[in-house]
N, C-alpha and C positions, 0 to 999 in steps of 0.2 A: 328833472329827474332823468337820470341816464336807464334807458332797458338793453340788456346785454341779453343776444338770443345763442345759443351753442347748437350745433349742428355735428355729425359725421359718428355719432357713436354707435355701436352695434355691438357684433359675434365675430370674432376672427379665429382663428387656430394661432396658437403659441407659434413664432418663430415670423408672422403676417405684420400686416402695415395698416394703421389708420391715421387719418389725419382730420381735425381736428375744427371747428372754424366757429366765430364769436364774433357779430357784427354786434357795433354799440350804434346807440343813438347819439344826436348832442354836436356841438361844434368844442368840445374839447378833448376828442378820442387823440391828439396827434400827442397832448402835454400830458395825456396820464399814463402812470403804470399798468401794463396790463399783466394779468397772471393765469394761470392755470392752478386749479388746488383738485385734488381728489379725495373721496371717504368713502373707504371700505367699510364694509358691515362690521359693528364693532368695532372702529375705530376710529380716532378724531380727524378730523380734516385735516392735509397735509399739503402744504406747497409744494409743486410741479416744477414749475420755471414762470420763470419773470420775465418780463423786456421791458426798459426803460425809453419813455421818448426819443432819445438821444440812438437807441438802438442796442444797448449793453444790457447784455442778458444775465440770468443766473438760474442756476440747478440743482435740484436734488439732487444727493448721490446716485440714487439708487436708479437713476436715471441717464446719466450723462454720459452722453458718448450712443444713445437711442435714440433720443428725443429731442425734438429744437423746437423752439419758439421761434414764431417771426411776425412782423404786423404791416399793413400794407394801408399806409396814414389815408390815402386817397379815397379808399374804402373803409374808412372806418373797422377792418377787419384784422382779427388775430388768431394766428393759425397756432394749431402743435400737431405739427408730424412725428409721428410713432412709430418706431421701427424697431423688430425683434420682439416684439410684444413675449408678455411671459404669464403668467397666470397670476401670479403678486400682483398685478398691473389691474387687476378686472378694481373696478369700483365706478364711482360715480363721478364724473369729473364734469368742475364748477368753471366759468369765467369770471375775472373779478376784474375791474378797474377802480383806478382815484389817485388822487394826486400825490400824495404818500403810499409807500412799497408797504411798511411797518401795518398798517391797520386799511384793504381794500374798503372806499363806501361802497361801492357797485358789486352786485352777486349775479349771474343769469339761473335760471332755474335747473341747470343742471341737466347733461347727459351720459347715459348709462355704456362702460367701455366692459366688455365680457370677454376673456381671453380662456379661451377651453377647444379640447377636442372634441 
């Protein structure tokens, strides 16, 4: 069973930086997808960005050109750095892994990103 722990979330002011961190467990973090999903209050869970073993990423619109994924195979570890943060952005963001992009098996329990004055 893979455990996915999230780390780096808080309180920042609109226009600030957070970044972002997800260590997995397991000897198969190098061959799976990992992702970023978020859920704001009243809303469904919504894919972030992606990164594929290989290194090919992908993004929300509503994101791109702020945010990047990136993962660091040796550490078992996968980042998203946050830039320009915006108030839209405050919700609760998940790490997911597994070997198909289409349906994550792996969830972390999730950390709290708050964008306000």
């Amino acid at each position: 069973q893979v455990q996915l722990v999230e780390s780096g979330g808080g309180l920042v002011q609109p226009g600030g930086s957070l970044r972002l961190s997800c260590v997995a467990s397991g000897s198969m973090f190098s061959t799976y997808v990992m992702g970023w999903y978020r859920q704001a209050p009243g809303k469904q869970r919504e894919l972030v960005a992606r990164i594929f073993g290989g290194g090919s990423t992908n993004y929300a619109y509503a994101v791109k050109g702020r945010f990047t994924i990136s993962r660091d195979n040796a550490k078992n570890t996968v980042y998203l750095q946050m830039n320009s943060l915006r108030p839209e952005d405050t919700a609760v963001y998940y790490c997911s892994a597994g070997p198909s992009y289409i349906n994550p098996d792996h969830w972390g329990q999730g950390t709290q990103v708050t964008v306000s004055s």
